[in-house]
C-alpha positions as CSV (number, residue, x, y, z in Angstrom):
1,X,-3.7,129.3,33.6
2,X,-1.4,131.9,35.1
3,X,-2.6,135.1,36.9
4,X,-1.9,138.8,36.2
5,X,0.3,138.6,38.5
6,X,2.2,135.6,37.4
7,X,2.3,137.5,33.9
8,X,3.8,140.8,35.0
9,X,6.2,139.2,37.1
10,X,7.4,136.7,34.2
11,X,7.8,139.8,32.1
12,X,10.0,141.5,34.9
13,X,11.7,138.9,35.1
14,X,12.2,138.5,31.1
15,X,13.3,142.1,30.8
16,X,15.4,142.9,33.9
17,X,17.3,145.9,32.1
18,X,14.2,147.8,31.6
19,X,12.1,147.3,35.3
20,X,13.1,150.7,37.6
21,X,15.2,152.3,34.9
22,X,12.7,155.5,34.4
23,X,9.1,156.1,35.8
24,X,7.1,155.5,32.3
25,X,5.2,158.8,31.5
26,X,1.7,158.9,30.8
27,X,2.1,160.0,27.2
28,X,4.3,156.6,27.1
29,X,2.0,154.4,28.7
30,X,-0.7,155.8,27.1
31,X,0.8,155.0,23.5
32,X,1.5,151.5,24.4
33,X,-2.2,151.1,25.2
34,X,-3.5,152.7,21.8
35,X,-1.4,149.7,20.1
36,X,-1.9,147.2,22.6
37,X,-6.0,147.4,21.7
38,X,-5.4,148.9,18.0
39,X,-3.6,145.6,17.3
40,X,-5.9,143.3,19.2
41,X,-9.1,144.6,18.0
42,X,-7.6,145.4,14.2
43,X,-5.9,142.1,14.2
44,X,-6.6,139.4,16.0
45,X,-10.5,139.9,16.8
46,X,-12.7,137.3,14.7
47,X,-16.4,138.3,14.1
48,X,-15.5,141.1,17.1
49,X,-14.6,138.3,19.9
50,X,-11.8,136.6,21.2
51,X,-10.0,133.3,22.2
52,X,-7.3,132.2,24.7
53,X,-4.1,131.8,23.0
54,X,-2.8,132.7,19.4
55,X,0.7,131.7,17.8
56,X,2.5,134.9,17.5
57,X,2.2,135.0,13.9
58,X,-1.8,134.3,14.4
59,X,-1.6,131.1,12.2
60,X,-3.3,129.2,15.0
61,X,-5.8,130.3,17.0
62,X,-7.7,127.8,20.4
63,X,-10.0,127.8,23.0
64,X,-10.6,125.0,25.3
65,X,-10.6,123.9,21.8
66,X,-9.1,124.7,18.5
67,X,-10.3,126.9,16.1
68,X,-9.8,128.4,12.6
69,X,-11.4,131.7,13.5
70,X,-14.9,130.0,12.9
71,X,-15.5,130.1,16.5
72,X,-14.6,132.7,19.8
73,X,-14.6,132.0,23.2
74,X,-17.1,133.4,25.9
75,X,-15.6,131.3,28.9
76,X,-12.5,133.6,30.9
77,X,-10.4,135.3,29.1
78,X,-12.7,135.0,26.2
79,X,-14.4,137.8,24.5
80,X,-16.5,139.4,27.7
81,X,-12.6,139.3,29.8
82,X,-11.0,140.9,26.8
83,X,-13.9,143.4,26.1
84,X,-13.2,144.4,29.7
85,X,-9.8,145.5,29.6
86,X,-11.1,147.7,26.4
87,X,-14.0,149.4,28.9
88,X,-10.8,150.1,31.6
89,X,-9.1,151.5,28.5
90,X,-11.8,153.7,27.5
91,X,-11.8,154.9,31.3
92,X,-8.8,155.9,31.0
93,X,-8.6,157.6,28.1
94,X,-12.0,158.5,27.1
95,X,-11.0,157.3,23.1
96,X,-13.6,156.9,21.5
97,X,-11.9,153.7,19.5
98,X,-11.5,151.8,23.1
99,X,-15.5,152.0,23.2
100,X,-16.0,151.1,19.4
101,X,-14.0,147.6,20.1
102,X,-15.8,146.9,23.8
103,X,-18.9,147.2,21.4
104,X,-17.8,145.0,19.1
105,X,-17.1,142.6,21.8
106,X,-20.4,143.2,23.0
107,X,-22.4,142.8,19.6
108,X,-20.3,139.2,19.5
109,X,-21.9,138.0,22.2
110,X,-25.7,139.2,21.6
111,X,-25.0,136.8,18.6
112,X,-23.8,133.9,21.2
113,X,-26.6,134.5,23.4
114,X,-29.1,131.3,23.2
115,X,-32.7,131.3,24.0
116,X,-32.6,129.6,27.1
117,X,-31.0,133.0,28.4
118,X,-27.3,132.8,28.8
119,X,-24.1,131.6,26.9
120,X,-22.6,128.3,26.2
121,X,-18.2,128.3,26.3
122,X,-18.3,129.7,22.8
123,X,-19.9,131.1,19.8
124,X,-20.2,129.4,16.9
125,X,-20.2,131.6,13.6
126,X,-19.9,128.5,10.8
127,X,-23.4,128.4,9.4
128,X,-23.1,124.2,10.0
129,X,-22.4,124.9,13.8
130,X,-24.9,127.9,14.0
131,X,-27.8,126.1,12.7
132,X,-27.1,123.2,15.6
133,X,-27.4,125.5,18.0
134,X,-30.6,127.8,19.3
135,X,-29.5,131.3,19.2
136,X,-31.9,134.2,19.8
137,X,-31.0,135.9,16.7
138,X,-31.1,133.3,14.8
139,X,-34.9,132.1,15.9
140,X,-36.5,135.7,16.0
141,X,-40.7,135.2,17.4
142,X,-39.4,131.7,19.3
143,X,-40.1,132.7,22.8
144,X,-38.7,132.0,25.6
145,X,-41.1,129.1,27.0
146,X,-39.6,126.2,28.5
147,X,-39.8,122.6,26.1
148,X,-41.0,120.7,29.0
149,X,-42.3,121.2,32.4
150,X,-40.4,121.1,35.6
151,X,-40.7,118.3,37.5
152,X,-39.2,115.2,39.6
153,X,-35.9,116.1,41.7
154,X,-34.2,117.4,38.3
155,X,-35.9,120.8,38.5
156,X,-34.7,123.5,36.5
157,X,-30.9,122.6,36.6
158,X,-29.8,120.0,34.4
159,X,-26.5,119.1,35.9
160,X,-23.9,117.8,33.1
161,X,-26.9,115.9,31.6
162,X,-26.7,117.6,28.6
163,X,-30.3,117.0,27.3
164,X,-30.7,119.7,25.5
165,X,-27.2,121.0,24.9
166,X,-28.3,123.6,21.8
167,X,-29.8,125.5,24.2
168,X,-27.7,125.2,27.1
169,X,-26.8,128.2,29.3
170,X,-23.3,127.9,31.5
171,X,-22.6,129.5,35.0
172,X,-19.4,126.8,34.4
173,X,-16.1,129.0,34.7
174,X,-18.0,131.9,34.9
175,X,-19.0,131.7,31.5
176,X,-22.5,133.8,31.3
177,X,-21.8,135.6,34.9
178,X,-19.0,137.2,32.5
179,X,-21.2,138.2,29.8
180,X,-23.6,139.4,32.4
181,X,-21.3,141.6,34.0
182,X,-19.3,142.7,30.7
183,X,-22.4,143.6,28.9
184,X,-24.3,145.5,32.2
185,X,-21.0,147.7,32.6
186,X,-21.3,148.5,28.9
187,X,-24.8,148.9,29.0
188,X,-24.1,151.6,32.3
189,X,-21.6,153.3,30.3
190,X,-23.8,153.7,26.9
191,X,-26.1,155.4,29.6
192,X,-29.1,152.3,28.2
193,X,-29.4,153.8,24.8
194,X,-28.2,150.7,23.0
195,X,-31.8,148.5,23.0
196,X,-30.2,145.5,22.0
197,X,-27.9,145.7,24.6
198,X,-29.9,146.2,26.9
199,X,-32.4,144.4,26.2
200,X,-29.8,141.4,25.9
201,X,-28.4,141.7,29.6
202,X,-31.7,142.1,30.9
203,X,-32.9,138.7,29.5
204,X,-29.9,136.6,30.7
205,X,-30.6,138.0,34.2
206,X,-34.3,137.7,33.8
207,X,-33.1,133.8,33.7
208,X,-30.6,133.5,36.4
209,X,-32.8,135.0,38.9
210,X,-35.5,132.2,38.2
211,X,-33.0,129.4,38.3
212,X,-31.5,130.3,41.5
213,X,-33.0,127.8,44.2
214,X,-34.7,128.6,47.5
215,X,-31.3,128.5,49.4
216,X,-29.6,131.0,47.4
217,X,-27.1,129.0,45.4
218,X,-27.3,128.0,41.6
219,X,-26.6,125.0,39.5
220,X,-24.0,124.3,36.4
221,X,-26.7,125.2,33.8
222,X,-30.0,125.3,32.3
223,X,-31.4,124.2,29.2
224,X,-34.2,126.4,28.6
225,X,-35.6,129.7,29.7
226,X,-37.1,129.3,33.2
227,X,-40.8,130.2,33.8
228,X,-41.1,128.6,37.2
229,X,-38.7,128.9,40.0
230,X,-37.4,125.5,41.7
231,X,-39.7,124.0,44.1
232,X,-38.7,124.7,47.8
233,X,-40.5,121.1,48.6
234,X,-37.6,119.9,46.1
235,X,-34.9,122.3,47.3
236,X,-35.0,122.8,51.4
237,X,-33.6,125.3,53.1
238,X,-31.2,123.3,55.7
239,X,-27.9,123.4,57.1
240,X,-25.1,121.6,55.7
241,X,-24.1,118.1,57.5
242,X,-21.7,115.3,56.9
243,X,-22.9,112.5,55.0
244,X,-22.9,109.2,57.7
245,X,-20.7,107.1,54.6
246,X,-19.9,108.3,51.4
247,X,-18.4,105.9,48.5
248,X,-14.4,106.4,47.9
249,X,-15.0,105.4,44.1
250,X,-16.8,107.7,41.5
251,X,-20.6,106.6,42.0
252,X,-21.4,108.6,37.9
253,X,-24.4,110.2,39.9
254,X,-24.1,113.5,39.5
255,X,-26.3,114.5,42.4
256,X,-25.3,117.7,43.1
257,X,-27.5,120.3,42.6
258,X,-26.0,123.7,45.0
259,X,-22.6,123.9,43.7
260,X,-19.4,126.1,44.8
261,X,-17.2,124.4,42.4
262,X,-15.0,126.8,39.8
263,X,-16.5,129.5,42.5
264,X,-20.4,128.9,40.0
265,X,-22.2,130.8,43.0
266,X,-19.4,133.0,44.0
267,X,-19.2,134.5,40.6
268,X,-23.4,134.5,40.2
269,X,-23.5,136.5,43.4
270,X,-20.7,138.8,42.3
271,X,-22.8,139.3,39.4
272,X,-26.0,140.0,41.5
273,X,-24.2,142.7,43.1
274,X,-22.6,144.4,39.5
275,X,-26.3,144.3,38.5
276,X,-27.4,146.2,41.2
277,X,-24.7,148.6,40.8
278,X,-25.9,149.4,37.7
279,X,-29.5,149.2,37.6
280,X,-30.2,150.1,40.9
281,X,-33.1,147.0,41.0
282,X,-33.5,145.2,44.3
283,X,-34.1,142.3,42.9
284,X,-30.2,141.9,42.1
285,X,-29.5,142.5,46.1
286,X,-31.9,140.2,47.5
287,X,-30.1,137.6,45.1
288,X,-27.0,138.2,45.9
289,X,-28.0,138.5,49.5
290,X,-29.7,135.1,49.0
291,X,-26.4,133.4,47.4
292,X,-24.5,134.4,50.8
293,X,-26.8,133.2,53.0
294,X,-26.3,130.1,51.3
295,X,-22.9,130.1,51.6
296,X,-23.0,131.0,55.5
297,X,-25.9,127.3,55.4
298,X,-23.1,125.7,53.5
299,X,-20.6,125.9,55.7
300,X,-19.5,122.7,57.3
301,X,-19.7,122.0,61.1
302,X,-16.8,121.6,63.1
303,X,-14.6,119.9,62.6
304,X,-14.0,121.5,59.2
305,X,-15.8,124.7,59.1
306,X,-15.1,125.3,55.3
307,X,-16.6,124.8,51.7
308,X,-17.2,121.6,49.7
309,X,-17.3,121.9,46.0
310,X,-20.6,120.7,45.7
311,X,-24.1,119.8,47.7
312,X,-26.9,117.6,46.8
313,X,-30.7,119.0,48.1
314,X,-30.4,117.3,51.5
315,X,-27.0,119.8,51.8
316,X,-24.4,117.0,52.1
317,X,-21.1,117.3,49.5
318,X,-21.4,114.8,47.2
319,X,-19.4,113.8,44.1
320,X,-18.8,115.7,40.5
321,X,-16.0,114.3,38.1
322,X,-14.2,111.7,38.9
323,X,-11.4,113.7,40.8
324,X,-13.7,115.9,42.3
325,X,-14.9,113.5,45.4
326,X,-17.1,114.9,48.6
327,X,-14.6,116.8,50.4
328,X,-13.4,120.1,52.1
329,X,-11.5,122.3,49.3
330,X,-9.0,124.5,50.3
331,X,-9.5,126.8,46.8
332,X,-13.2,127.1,46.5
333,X,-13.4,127.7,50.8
334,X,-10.9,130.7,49.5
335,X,-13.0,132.0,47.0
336,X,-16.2,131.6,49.3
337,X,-14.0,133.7,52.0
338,X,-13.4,136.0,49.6
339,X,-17.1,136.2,48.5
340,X,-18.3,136.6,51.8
341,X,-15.8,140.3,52.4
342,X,-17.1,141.7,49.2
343,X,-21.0,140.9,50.0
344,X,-20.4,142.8,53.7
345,X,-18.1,145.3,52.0
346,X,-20.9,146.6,49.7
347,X,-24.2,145.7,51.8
348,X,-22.9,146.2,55.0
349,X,-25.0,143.2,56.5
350,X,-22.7,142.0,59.1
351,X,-23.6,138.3,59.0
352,X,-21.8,137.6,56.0
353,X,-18.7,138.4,58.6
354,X,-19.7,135.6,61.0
355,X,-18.3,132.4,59.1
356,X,-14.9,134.2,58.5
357,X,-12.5,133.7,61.3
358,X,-13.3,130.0,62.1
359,X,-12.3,129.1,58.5
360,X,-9.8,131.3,58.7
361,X,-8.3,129.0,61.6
362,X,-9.4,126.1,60.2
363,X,-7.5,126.6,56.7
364,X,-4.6,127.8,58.4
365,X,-4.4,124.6,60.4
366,X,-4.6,122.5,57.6
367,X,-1.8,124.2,55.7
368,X,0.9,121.6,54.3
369,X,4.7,121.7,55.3
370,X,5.3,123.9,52.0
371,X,2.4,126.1,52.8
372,X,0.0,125.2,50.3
373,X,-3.5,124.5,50.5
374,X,-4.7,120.7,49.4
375,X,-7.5,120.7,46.8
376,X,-9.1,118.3,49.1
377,X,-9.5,117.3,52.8
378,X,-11.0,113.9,53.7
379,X,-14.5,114.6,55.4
380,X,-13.7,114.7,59.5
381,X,-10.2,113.6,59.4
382,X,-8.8,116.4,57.2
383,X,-6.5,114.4,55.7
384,X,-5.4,115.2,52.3
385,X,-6.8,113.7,49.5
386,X,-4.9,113.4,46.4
387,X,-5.5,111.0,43.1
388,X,-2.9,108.8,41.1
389,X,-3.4,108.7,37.2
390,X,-5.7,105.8,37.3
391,X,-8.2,108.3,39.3
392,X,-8.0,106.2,42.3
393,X,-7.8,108.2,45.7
394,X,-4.4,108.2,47.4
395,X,-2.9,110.3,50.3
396,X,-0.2,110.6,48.7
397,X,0.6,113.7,46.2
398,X,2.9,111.8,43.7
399,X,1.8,110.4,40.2
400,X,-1.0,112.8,39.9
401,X,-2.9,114.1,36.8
402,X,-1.3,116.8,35.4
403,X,-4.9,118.3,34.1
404,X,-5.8,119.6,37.5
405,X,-4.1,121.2,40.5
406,X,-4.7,119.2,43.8
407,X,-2.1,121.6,45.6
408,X,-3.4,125.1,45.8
409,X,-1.5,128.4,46.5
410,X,-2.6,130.2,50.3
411,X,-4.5,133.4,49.9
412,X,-5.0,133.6,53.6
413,X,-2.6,136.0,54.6
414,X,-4.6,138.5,52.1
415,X,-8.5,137.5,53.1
416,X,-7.3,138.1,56.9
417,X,-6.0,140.9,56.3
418,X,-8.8,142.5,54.4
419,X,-11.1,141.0,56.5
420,X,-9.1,142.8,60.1
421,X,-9.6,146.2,57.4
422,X,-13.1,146.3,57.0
423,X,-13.7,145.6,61.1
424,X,-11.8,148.4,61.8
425,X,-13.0,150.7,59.1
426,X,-16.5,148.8,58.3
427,X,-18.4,148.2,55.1
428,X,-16.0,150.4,52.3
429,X,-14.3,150.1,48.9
430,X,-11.7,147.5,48.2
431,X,-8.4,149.1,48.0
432,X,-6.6,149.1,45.1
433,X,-3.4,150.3,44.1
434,X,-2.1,151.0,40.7
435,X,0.9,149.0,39.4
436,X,4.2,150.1,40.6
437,X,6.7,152.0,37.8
438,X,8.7,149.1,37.0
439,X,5.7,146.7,35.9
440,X,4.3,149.3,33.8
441,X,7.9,149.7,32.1
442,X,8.6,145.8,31.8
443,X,5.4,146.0,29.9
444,X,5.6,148.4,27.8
445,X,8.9,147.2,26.8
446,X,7.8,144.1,26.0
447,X,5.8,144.6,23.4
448,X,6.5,144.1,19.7
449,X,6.5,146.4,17.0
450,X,2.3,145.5,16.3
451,X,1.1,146.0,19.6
452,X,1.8,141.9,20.7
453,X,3.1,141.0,23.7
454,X,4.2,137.5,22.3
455,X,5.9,135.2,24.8
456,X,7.0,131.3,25.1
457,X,4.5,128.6,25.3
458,X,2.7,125.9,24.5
459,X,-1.1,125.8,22.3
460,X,-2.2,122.7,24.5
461,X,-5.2,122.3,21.8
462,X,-2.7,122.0,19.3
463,X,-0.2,120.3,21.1
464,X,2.6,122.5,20.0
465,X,4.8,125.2,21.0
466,X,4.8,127.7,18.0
467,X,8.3,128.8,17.0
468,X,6.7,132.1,16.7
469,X,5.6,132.3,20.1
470,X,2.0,132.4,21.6
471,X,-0.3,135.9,22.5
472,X,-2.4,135.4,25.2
473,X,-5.6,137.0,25.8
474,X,-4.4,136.6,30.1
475,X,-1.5,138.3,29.4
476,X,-2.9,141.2,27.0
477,X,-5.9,141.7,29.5
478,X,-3.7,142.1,32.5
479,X,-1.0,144.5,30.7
480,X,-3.9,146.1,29.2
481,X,-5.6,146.7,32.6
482,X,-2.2,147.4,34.1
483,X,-1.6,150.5,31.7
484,X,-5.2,151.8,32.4
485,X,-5.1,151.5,36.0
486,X,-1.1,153.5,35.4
487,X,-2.2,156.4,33.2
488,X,-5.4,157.0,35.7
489,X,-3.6,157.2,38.8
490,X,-1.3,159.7,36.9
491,X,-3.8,161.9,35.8
C-alpha cells in the first residue's frame, strides 16, 4: 500500500509540465476539492461508506476482498480514513456538504458497529450477511453482557481464535481505533448533539478500556462486550526478557497475548489520547499513559533495545503467523519510537523520552548496506531474518513472499530529529507544514473531468488491471487532505 507521499510524488512525476508552473490559487484549489468529495460521496459511496480501490469506470469495486457494493470497508483507507479527509475538508471550508458526507460516513459505521463494542474489517449490508453477524442495530434490547465468563489464561482477548467471529471487534490494522477516532472528531465537531453518535463512540471506548490488560497493552480482538477487566494474576506486570530457546518452525500456538504488531497498541494509545482531546475524561489519559508504560516494559534488554511484534503474559516475543517469528522488528520498533514522541509531546511526562536514544542507536546499527531496516532481527545475534516461499527461515533476502515486506524503509533520520526538537523546545505540537505549490498543482491537474483521480494499477482481489484504470481511496484521501491543508494555510 503506498503512502501520501508515494502518491503525490507519483503524480509529480506523471505530470511534470504542470509541478512549479503557477502557485495554485485558493479559489483553484478550493474548486478541485468541491469535486474531489462531490464525486466521491455522489458517486462512488455505497450505503455512505467506502472501499480501497475502484476500476476507474466503478465497475468493480474491493476491499481486502471483493465486493459488488454489498459490502464497505472499515479497515484503513476504508470508510472512517475517507470520512476523515471530508472532516479536513469541512475545516477548510466550512461547507456545509463536506459535513453532510463525513456524516454519512459516520451513520455507515453505527450500522457496522457489533455488540461486542467495536468493528470487524467491514460492514456487511446484504440481508444474508447481516443476519450472520450481531450488529447493534440490528438486535435492539440485546445488552451488552458477555456469552461466557472469563476464565483460564484466554481472558478477554481471543487471539485469531475466532470463536465467536459475529461478534468480533478488531484493533487489527487499526480497524476500530479508526472508527473510534473518526467518529469522536465528528462527534467534537457536531458539539455532542448527534445521540447516536455519541452514544456510539462512547460504547466502543467503554469496551476498549476494559479489554486493555494490567500492563497497558491490548490484544487483536474481542468477541463480546467486556464486563470484567483481565486478571492481573493472569496478566503480570514484568519486564520483557529473552526467551532461553525459542522454536525456528511455526509452533500454530498463538500465544501472544500484548501485541505491537500492525502498531495494535500504538494506534489504541493514539486513540486514548484523541479521546481525551475531545472529551476531556481522564480515563482516556491514564490509558494511554498505561499503553506507554507498556511499551517502555516491552522494550528488549541489551543487546537489542527494540520492539518485538508480539509478547506472551510472561513478556517474552513469541510467534504470530507463520512469517511473523519471535524477533526484533525494525518497522513496529519505528512505530513504537514514534508512539513514544507523541505520548511526551502531548503529556509532557518525560519518561516516555527515556527508551528513545538507545533504540535510536541500536536501529541505526543494524541498518543494511542499502539502508533499510530488516522486518526481523534474530533474538541476540541481530542477524537478519528473512523467509523463502516455502515459509522456512533463511538469512538470506532472495525468493521471498511477495505478500509481505521483510525489508522496511528507515524513518530514523525523522524520529531523531523530532525527538532532538522536543528536548530543546519540550512537550509542543507536531509541526506541520502544508504541501508545497507544485504538489498541490500536480494534483489538481490530475484530476478527471468527475472529480477522479484515476491512475494505473492492479485490483489484487480481482486479479486484474482495469483498462480503465483504478481510483484509490489512499490516493483521494491524501490529495484530499493535501488541498485542505493548501487552501488553510492560504487563508
Amino acid at each position: 500500500m503506498r503512502t501520501a507521499a508515494a502518491v503525490l510524488v507519483s503524480l509529480a512525476v506523471l505530470l511534470p509540465a504542470h509541478c512549479g508552473a503557477q502557485q495554485p490559487s485558493v479559489d483553484e484549489a478550493a474548486e478541485a476539492l468541491q469535486a474531489a468529495v462531490s464525486f466521491y460521496h455522489g458517486q462512488v459511496a455505497d450505503h455512505g461508506g467506502y472501499v480501497w480501490r475502484y476500476a476507474g469506470d466503478l465497475s468493480l469495486r474491493e476491499g481486502e476482498a471483493r465486493t459488488d457494493g454489498s459490502a464497505v470497508w472499515v479497515q484503513p483507507p476504508g470508510t472512517p480514513a475517507v470520512g476523515m479527509a471530508f472532516l479536513d475538508a469541512w475545516e477548510a471550508r466550512g461547507e456545509q456538504a463536506y459535513l453532510d458526507a463525513a456524516l454519512d460516513a459516520a451513520r455507515c459505521l453505527l450500522q457496522g458497529q457489533q455488540l461486542s463494542g467495536g468493528w470487524y474489517y467491514s460492514v456487511q449490508f446484504d440481508p444474508a450477511e447481516r443476519a450472520k453477524r450481531m450488529y447493534r442495530v440490528d438486535h435492539p434490547g440485546a445488552g451488552c453482557g458477555p456469552t461466557t465468563a472469563p476464565g483460564g489464561e484466554e481472558g478477554w482477548h481471543v487471539w485469531r481464535q475466532r470463536k465467536h467471529e459475529p461478534n468480533m471487534t478488531l484493533l487489527d490494522d487499526d480497524v476500530t481505533a479508526s472508527a473510534i477516532r473518526f467518529l469522536a472528531r465528528l462527534d467534537r465537531r457536531l458539539e455532542f448533539r448527534d445521540a447516536a453518535i455519541h452514544e456510539a463512540v462512547l460504547y466502543a471506548l467503554d469496551a476498549a478500556l476494559m479489554v486493555q490488560h494490567p500492563i497497558g497493552a491490548w490484544s487483536h480482538n474481542y468477541d463480546r462486550f467486556p464486563v470484567h477487566r483481565p486478571d492481573l494474576a493472569l496478566y503480570p506486570v514484568i519486564a520483557a526478557s529473552y526467551p532461553d530457546q525459542w522454536s525456528r518452525t511455526w509452533t500454530k500456538d498463538f500465544t501472544g497475548g500484548y501485541v505491537v504488531n500492525d502498531s495494535i497498541t500504538p494506534r489504541m494509545i493514539e486513540t486514548m489520547l484523541a479521546a481525551w482531546r475531545v472529551y476531556d475524561d481522564q480515563r482516556f489519559r491514564e490509558a494511554a499513559e498505561s499503553g506507554g508504560d507498556f511499551l517502555i516494559l516491552a522494550q528488549m534488554p541489551d543487546p537489542q533495545p527494540a520492539w518485538c511484534q508480539q509478547y506472551n503474559n510472561a513478556m517474552q516475543p513469541v510467534w504470530d503467523r507463520k512469517f511473523e517469528p519471535p524477533a526484533i522488528t525494525g518497522e513496529e520498533s519505528q512505530g513504537v519510537l514514534e508512539c513514544l514522541l507523541q505520548l511526551y509531546r502531548e503529556t509532557g511526562e518525560e519518561r516516555f523520552l527515556a527508551p528513545v536514544p538507545r533504540s535510536i542507536a541500536y536501529l541505526r546499527s543494524s541498518l543494511l548496506p542499502e539502508g533499510h531496516l530488516a522486518r526481523f532481527y534474530e533474538l541476540q545475534t541481530n542477524r537478519p531474518i528473512f523467509f523463502d516461499r516455502e515459509y522456512n527461515i533463511t538469512y538470506v533476502p532472495e525468493q521471498m513472499p511477495e505478500h509481505y515486506s521483510f525489508l522496511r524503509e528507515s524513518r530514523l533520520d525523522a524520529i531523531e530529529a523530532e525527538y532532538q526538537r522536543l528536548l530543546a523546545e519540550g512537550p509542543c505540537e507536531a509541526t506541520v507544514s502544508p504541501p508545497p505549490a507544485d504538489e498541490v498543482a500536480a494534483i489538481i491537474a490530475g484530476m478527471d473531468k468527475r472529480g477522479a483521480w484515476v491512475e494505473p494499477g492492479v485490483l489484487d482481489a480481482w486479479d486484474t488491471e482495469p483498462e480503465t484504470g483504478i481510483i484509490s481511496s489512499e490516493t483521494f484521501i491524501a490529495n484530499v487532505r493535501a488541498l485542505a491543508a493548501y487552501i488553510a494555510a492560504q487563508q
